[in-house]
N, C-alpha and C positions, 0 to 999 in steps of 0.2 A: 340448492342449485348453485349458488354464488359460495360454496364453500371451498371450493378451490379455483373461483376467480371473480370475477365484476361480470354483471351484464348492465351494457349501455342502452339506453333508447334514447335514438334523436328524434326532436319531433320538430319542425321546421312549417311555418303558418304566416300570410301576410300581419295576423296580429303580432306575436310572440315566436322564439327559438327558445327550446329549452331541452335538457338533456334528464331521465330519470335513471339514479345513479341505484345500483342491488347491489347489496355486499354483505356481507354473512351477517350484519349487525343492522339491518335495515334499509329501506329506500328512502331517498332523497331527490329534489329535484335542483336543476339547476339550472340558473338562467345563461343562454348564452346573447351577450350584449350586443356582440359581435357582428355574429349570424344573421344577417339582415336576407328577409325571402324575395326581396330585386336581384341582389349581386346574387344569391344561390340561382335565379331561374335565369342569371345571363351566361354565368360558368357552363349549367346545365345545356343548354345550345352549345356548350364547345364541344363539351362530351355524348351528345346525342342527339341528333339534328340534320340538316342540309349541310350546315358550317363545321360537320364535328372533327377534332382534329386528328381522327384518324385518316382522314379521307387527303391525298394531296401525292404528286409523285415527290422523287430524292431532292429536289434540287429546294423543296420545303419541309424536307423532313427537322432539319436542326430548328427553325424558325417555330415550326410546331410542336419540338420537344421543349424551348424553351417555353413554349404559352401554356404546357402541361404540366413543367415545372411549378411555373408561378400558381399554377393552380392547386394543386400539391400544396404549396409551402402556404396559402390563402387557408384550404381546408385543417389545415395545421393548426393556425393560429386562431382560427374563428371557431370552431368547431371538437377541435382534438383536443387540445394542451390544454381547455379548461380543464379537462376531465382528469387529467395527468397529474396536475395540479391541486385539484380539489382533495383526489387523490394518495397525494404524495407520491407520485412515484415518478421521480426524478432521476433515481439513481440509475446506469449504467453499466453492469456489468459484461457485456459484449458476450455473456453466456445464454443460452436461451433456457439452460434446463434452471434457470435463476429470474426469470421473468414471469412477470405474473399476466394469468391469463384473461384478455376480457373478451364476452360475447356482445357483439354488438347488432342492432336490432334497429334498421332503416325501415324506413317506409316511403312509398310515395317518391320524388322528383330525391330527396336524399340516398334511395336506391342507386341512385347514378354512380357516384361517384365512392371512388376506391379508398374508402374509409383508412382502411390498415396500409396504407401507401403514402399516407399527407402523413406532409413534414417538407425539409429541408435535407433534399439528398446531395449538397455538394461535399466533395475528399472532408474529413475528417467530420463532418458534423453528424450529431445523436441527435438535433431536433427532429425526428421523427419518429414515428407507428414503429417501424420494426425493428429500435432501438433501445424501446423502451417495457415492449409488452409483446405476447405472442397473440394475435388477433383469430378470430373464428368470427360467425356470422349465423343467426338465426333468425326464421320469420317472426317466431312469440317466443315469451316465453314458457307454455303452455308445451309447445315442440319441442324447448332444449330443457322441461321437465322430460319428456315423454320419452325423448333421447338418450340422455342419460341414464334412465329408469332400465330401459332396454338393454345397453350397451352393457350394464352391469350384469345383469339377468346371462347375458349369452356370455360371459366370460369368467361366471361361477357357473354354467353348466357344462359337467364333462360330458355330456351326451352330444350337443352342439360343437362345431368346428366353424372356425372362420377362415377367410386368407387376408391376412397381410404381408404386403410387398412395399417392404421399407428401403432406406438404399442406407447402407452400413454405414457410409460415408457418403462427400457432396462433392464434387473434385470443385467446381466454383461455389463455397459456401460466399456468402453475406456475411462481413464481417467476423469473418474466420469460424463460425459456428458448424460444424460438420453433422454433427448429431440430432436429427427432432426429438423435443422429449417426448410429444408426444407418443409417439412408435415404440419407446424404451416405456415410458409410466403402463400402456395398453397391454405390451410383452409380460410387463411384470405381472402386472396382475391378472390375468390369465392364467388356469390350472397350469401345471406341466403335462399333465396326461394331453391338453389337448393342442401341443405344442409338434408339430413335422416339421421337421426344420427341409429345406431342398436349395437348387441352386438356380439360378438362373442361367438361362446361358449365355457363354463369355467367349472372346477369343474365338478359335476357330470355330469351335460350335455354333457357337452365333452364323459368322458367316456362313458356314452350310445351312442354317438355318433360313438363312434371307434365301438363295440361292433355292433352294428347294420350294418354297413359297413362291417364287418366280416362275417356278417351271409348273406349279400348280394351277396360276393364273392365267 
């Protein structure tokens, strides 16, 4: 399963934080020192609660994007970049079809928050998640066996058809990345027989389209 990425599991306890690291040569655990489960269950009320900070009109929007920030850049440092670290994967090539993949695997009050989003998002900086790795998410690893298992199964049958609806391109990509690989690695390997290619509609089409949907409602 870990042979074309890592799966993470956080586990977060008033005793211990630790992370179990999968990668095609074996598991590992790893301690996080950091990760104390007070400051996790006081963040947690930010992001889910009475106080959370999505809740608040304009005139506290910037003041709650910066406490989302910092929170961000907390799960970064306590939580993420061990693992990045442990890892090695430091490097940076602003390419995604060049980033390695990890499945990460929350449980419990660590479900909250946005695993694949800590870091450090100000102008020019790579300290974070989506700078360094392509992230996904699964409940076990049992599921992203059973997942995979499947996925392959339906795309060596030519008797089976799927749809995917990938966007060719991104007009606001993230650090100029226009491409998912994932969508390109899935196309590929996929027979041709079970390959339709069609369009979407664009341009005028579209708008008759909305238009005509209007007059249906």
């Amino acid at each position: 399963m870990a042979s074309s990425g890592y799966i993470v599991a956080i586990n977060v306890s008033p005793l211990r934080s630790d992370e179990l690291v999968i990668t095609a040569k074996g598991a590992r655990s790893l301690p996080l020192l950091k990760l104390e489960y007070e400051e996790v269950m006081e963040h947690a009320k930010q992001i889910e609660g009475s106080g959370r900070l999505v809740r608040g009109g304009v005139k506290t929007a910037r003041e709650r994007n910066l406490k989302m920030l910092r929170i961000l850049r907390w799960l970064w440092e306590c939580a993420v970049e061990p693992i990045f670290a442990e890892l090695n994967l430091t490097a940076t090539t602003g390419e995604m079809k060049d980033m390695p993949r990890i499945w990460w695997i929350v449980q419990r009050i660590m479900n909250l928050f946005p695993i694949h989003a800590a870091g450090d998002h100000s102008p020019g900086s790579v300290a974070n998640n989506v700078s360094r790795a392509v992230s996904s998410y699964t409940p076990t690893i049992k599921s992203l066996k059973f997942s995979q298992e499947n996925t392959m199964k339906l795309l060596t049958d030519k008797k089976k058809r799927f749809l995917m609806v990938p966007m060719p391109t991104t007009p606001v990509a993230y650090l100029g990345r226009h491409v998912c690989p994932g969508c390109v690695a899935t196309e590929d390997s996929s027979p041709s027989s079970s390959r339709e290619r069609t369009r979407l509609c664009s341009g005028s089409d579209a708008e008759r389209g909305k238009s005509r949907f209007k007059e249906l409602r």
